[in-house]
N, C-alpha and C positions, 0 to 999 in steps of 0.2 A: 139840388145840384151837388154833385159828387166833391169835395174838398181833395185837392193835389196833395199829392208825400210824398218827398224825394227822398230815397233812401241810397247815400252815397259813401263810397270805402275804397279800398283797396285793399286785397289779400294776393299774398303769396302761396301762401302755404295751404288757403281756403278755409281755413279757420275761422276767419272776421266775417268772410260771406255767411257761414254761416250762422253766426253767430246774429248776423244783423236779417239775414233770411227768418228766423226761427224770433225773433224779436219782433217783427214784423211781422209774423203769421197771421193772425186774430183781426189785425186791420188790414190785411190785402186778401182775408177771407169776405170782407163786408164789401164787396164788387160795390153795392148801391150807394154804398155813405164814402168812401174813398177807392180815389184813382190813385196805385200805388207805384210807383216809377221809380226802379233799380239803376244806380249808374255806379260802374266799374270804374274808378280812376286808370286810365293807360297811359304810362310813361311810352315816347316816341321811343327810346332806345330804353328797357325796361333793365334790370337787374337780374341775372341768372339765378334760377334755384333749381339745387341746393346751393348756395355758397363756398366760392372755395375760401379756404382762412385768408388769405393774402388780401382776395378784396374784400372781404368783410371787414376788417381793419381798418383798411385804407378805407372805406367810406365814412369813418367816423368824424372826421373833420367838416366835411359839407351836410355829413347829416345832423351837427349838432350846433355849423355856424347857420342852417335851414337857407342852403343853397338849392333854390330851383333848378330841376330840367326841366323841360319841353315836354308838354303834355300832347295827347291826341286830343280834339275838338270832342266835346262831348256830344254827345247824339243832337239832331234837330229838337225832340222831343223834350230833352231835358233845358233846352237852349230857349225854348217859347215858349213855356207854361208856367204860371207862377204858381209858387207854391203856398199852399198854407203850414205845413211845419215840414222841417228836413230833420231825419234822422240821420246824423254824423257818425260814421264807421271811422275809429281810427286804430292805429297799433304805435308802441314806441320803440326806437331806434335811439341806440345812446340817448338815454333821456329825453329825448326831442320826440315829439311827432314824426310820423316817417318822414323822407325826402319827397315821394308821390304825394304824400296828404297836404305838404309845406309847398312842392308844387301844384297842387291845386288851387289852396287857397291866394298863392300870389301869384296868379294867370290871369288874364284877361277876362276867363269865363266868369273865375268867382262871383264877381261884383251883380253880373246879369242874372245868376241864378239865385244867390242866394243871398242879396242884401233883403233887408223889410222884412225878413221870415222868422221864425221862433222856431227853436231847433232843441234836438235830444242828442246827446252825445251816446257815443258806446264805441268801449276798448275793450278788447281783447288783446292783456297783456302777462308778462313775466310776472311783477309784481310793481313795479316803481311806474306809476302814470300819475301820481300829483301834480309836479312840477310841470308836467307834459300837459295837463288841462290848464294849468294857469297859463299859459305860451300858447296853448290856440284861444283862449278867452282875448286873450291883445287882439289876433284877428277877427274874433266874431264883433268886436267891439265896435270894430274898423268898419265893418259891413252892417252895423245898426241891428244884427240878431238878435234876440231877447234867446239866451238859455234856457228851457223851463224842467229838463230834465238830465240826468246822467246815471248812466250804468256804467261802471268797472268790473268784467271781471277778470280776473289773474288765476294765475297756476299757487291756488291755495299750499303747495306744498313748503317747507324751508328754502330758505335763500340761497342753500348751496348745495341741494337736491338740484334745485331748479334750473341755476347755474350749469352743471352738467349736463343736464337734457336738454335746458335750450340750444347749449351750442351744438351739440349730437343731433338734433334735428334739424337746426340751421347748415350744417355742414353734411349730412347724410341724406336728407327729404325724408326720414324716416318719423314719424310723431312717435312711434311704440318705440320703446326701449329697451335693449337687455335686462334682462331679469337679474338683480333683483329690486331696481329703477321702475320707478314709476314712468307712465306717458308722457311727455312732454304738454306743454303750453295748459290750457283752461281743460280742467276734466270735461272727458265726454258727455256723464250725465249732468253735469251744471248747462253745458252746452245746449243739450237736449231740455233741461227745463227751462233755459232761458223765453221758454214762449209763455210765461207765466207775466209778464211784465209789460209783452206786450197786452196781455186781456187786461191789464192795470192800466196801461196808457188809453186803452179801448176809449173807456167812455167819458176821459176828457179832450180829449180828441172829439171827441164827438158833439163834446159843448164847446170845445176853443178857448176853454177855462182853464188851466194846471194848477192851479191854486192846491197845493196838498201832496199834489203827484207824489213831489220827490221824498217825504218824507214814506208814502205807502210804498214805492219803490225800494225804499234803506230798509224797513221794516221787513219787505221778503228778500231782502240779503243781494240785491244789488251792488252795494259798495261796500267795500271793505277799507277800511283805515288802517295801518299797522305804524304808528307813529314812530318806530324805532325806523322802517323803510325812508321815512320821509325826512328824517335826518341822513343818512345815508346819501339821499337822493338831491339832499341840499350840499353837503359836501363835496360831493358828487360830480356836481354842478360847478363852483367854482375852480375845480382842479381842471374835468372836460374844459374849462374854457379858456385857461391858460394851456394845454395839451394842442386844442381845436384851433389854435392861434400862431402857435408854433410850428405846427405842419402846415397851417398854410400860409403862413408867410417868411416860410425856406423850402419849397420847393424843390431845389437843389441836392436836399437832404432829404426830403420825404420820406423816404425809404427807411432810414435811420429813425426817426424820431416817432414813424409808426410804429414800429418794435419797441422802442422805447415806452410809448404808449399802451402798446400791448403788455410789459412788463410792469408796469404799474399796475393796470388794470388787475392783472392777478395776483400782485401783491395784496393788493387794497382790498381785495376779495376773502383771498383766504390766510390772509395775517393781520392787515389789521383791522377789518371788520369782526370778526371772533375779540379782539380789545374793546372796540367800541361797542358791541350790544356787550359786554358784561360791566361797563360802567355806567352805562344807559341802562341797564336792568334795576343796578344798587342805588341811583340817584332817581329812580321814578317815585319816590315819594315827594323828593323835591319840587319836583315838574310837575305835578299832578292835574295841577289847574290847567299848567299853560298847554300840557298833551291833551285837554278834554278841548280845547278851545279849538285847539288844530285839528280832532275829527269830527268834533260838530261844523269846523269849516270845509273838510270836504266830502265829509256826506252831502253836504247842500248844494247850491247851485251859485 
């Protein structure tokens, strides 16, 4: 009998479809050994792309205190089949998981679909998605998943190449970029080879065993660690949430204090981030132990 795989996300841009398409290739070529089942996350009133700046901003506040909308009903199909492993598609949004992905998982459907199942994550990100897997681990926890694998992958370039491109593609629809800028989001061909990972997930999938997986996943360069990001991203985190707090509880001013937030943002960026990786560079002999601790924690699961 054929074992179920729910392969669910949400893309804007079609990036993550792809990503999680091409992930999946190798086990929704095996018709006899899996029945493999695509679900699209649909917001009832979706988000415009491209993005104009104004609401891109302004969504930072619900998307980083993971304020739900109203989702569409997902298919009958995905609603009455239980599954034996779900492939998780996500992307991050101010540090958070999207608002669709966060509206997903605290919907009604969740619970029906995807409690008791054993599940593989995979993003398709900028660069900062640490803190973002630790924040849907709260919910799979909630729902009794057992995590047995995870793919990251990110727009390998600097942090402030990538910066510029993501938002030129978030505000244009455009992924290619003026020359002499690289493409925006996960290189093409990394994109394209990602079906290597699925022929690796193949054949435990096939036993229902993972035992190993994630480690032969790290090994063909699934995850990347950049410990200097995850400070950043921990920073990050406490400021967005005195920011995320502020705009939504004035209202009144909103308009104000999103600019405000905005003005930060590119302070923090491109003055004092350039401060912090160069004393984080001359003090890593210091840390040496406690930065191997924190990529051997999230290569793993």
């Amino acid at each position: 009998m054929a074992k179920n795989i729910l392969v669910t996300y949400y893309s804007q841009t079609g990036q993550l479809e792809e990503i999680v398409k091409n992930v999946t290739k190798a086990l929704a070529e095996k018709k006899e050994e899996f029945n493999v089942v695509y679900y699209e996350i649909k917001l009832k009133n979706d988000f415009e792309f491209p993005w104009k700046s104004e609401v891109f901003y302004d969504t930072f506040p619900e998307s980083y205190l993971q304020v739900p909308r109203e989702i569409l009903p997902p298919p009958e199909e995905v609603l009455n089949t239980k599954f034996d492993l779900v492939i998780f598609g996500y992307q991050v949004w101010f540090l958070t998981p999207s608002i669709p992905v966060i509206s997903f998982l605290k919907s009604e459907y969740a619970e029906k679909i995807l409690s008791n199942t054993k599940l593989i994550t995979v993003s398709g990100t900028r660069n900062m998605w640490m803190l973002s897997q630790e924040k849907l681990k709260v919910y799979f926890r909630k729902l009794n998943m057992q995590l047995v694998g995870n793919i990251a992958l990110v727009d390998r370039h600097d942090n402030y190449t990538s910066v510029i491109t993501i938002l030129n593609w978030m505000q244009t629809g455009k992924k290619e970029q003026p020359k002499p800028l690289p493409s925006a989001g996960v290189d093409d061909k990394e994109i394209a080879a990602s079906t290597k990972y699925g022929t690796i997930i193949l054949p435990y999938a096939e036993k229902e065993n993972y035992d190993g997986m994630q480690q032969e996943l790290v090994k063909n360069g699934a995850v990347e660690v950049r410990p200097f990001l995850l400070k950043v991203e921990t920073v990050g985190n406490k400021l967005f949430t005195v920011f995320s707090k502020l705009i939504k509880n004035n209202p009144h001013k909103r308009k104000f204090w999103v600019s405000v937030y905005k003005f930060y943002l590119f302070f923090a960026i491109w003055i004092v981030s350039p401060i912090v990786l160069f004393f984080f560079t001359i003090l890593t002999p210091f840390f040496w132990n406690k930065r191997q601790k924190q990529i051997k924690h999230f290569q793993g699961i």
